[in-house]
C-alpha positions, -999 to +999 in steps of 0.1 A: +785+035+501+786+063+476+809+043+456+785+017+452+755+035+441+775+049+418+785+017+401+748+006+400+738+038+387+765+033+359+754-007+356+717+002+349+728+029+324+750-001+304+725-020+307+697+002+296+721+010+264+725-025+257+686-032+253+680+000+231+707-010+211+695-047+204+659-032+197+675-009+172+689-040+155+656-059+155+638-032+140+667-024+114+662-067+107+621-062+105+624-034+077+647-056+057+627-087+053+641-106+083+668-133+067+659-129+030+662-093+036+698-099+052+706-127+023+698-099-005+719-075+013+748-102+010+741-110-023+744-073-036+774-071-019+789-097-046+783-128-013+765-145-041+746-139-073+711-137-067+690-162-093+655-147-110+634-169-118+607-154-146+578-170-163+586-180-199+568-167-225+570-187-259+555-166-292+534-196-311+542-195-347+514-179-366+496-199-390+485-181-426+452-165-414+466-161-380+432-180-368+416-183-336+394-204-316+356-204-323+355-189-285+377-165-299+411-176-279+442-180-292+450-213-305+480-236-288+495-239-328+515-273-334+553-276-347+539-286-380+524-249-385+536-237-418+555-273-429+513-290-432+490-268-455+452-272-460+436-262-493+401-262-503+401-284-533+362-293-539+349-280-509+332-246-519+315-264-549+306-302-542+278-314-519+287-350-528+303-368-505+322-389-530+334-357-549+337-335-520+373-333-514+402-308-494+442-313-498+472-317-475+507-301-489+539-307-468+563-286-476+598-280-462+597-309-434+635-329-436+613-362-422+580-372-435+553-363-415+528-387-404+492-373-406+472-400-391+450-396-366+454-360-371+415-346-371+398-321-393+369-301-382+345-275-396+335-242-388+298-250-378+298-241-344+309-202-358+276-198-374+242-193-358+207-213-372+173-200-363+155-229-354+113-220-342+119-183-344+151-188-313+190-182-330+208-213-320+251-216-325+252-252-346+277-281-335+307-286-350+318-320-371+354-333-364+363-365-379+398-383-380+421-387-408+431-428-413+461-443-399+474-464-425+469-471-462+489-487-495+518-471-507+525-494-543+482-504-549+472-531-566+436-532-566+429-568-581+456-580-562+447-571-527+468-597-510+500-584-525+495-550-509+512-542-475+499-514-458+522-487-443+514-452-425+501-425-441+529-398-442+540-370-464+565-359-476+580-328-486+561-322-519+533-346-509+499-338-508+472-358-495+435-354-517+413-363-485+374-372-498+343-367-476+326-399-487+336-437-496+363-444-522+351-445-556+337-476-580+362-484-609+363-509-633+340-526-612+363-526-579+348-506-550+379-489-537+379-492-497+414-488-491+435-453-486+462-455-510+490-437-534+488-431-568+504-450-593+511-444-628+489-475-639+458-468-616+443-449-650+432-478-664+406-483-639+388-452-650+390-465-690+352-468-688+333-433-688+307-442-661+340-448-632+368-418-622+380-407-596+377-369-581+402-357-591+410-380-620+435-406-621+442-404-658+473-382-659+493-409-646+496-432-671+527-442-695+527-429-733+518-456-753+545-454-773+565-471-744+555-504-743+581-524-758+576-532-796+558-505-806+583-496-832+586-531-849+544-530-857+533-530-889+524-493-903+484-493-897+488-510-858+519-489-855+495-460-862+465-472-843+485-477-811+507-444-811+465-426-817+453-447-782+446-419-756+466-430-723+452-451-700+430-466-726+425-504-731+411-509-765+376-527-768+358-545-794+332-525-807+304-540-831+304-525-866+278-531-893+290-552-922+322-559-902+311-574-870+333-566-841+363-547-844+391-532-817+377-496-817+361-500-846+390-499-870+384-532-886+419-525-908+435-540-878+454-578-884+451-606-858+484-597-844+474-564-837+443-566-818+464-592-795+492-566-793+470-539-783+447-558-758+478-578-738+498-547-735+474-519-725+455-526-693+461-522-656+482-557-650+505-551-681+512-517-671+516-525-635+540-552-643+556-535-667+564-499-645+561-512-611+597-516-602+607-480-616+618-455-593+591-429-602+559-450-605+546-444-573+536-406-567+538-383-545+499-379-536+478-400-514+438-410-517+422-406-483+387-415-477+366-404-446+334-428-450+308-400-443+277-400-458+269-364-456+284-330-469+313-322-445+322-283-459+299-258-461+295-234-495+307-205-483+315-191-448+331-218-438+360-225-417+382-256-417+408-267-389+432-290-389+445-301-355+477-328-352+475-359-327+481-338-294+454-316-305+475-284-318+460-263-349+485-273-378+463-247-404+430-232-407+415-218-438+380-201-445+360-189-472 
């Protein structure tokens, strides 16, 4: 009899061990984070490598002025930060629509970049207006920039024109106008285009140009073929016509009408001069070179009001996804 007691005293000792011992363990398994806890333990004991997962952080590239939001946030900035660059042009000193004008530069892109449907916006909703005595924050104007326009123009020859996207370049700038295109020659100008070195001639008459001028373009006229075969006093009238200029006939007293006025000038001449130096010689003429397109665009908005303020003004330009490209203010 003692011999038994004695083994159930031992037995419910054992047992009593056995339980402490696996409530030891759970706790130990608590304060380590139950299985992850285990699995980390493993892992630093070269098991496995543990992965870390982080939130990525990507610095935006800064843009010039290092702009912000009109809420003042940061702005998501697009990958054409610092290859697209605004410039003021006109803006600080024309109210006209038709003269009011800001720039595009591209500069170091490998690919041309295409701008349309990229949008501009002013810096209107950054200033405040009293209106009946209460200080009221005015809206903002954001308007799109075109699509598509004509890369080798022809303005009286409208059909021959195939229209491509606008893109630029690097080296290209874009002159983009608040208003309509311009009135020359008599053509109203509705299309986007690049400039060419004949367009000039549509701005021969004082009361046409375009902002900035087209004039610059334009051959020497000592170029046109048989210049140097011309008799001395057409040879000399020609090499004196300012480029870009198509001779007229001007009335003279005594004399009637003469190219000019120089009435010295023979037949042959005056047929010389007129047939050779206008738009449709020149564009026939130049067309097929390699340089006569150039590397600027005309890009018109169609608005009928002042789009950039005088001073304290702030324009953004924003590409298709809606990422600041540039800001500038003044």
């Amino acid at each position: 009899m003692a011999d038994d007691k004695e083994k159930k005293v031992v037995s419910g000792v054992s047992g009593l061990s056995v339980m402490i011992g696996l409530m030891i363990l759970f706790a130990f398994w608590l304060t380590n984070n139950g299985p992850s806890g285990i699995k980390n333990q493993n892992n630093h004991n070269g098991l496995s490598k543990p992965v870390k997962e982080a939130p990525v952080k990507v610095a935006p590239v800064k843009s010039r002025n290092n702009s912000v939001s009109s809420q003042g946030q940061e702005e998501s900035f697009s990958p054409y930060n610092g290859e697209v660059s605004l410039g003021s042009g006109t803006a600080r000193s024309s109210y006209q629509p038709s003269q009011e004008y800001i720039t595009l530069s591209a500069s170091g892109n490998d690919l041309p970049i295409d701008i349309g449907g990229w949008t501009l916006k002013n810096g209107r909703d950054k200033q405040l207006l009293v209106v009946s005595g209460n200080t009221v924050r005015q809206a903002s104007t954001a308007v799109k920039i075109p699509s598509i326009g004509i890369a080798l123009y022809d303005p009286y020859h409208p059909q021959n024109n195939r229209r491509v996207p606008i893109a630029l370049k690097s080296g290209d700038r874009a002159i983009i106008t608040t208003g309509l295109g311009p009135v020359l020659d008599g053509l109203t100008i509705r299309d986007n285009f690049k400039i060419n070195k004949c367009l000039g001639y549509l701005e021969d008459d004082n009361s046409y140009r375009a902002y900035p001028s087209l004039r610059s373009q334009c051959p020497s006229p000592d170029d046109v073929p048989g210049v140097s075969y011309l008799d001395n006093v057409c040879y000399d009238f020609v090499r004196s016509l300012r480029p870009c200029h198509t001779p007229k006939d001007v009335y003279v007293k005594d004399d009637g009408y003469c190219l000019d006025g120089n009435c010295k000038l023979s037949s042959y001449c005056q047929d010389f001069a007129q047939n050779n130096y206008n738009f449709n010689a020149c564009f026939i003429r130049y067309s097929r070179d390699e340089d006569f397109v150039g590397a600027e665009w005309r890009i018109f908005l169609n608005q009928t009001w002042e789009l950039w303020a005088d001073r304290r003004e702030t324009i953004s330009l924003y590409d298709n996804k809606g990422l600041l490209v540039d800001e500038i203010s003044y």
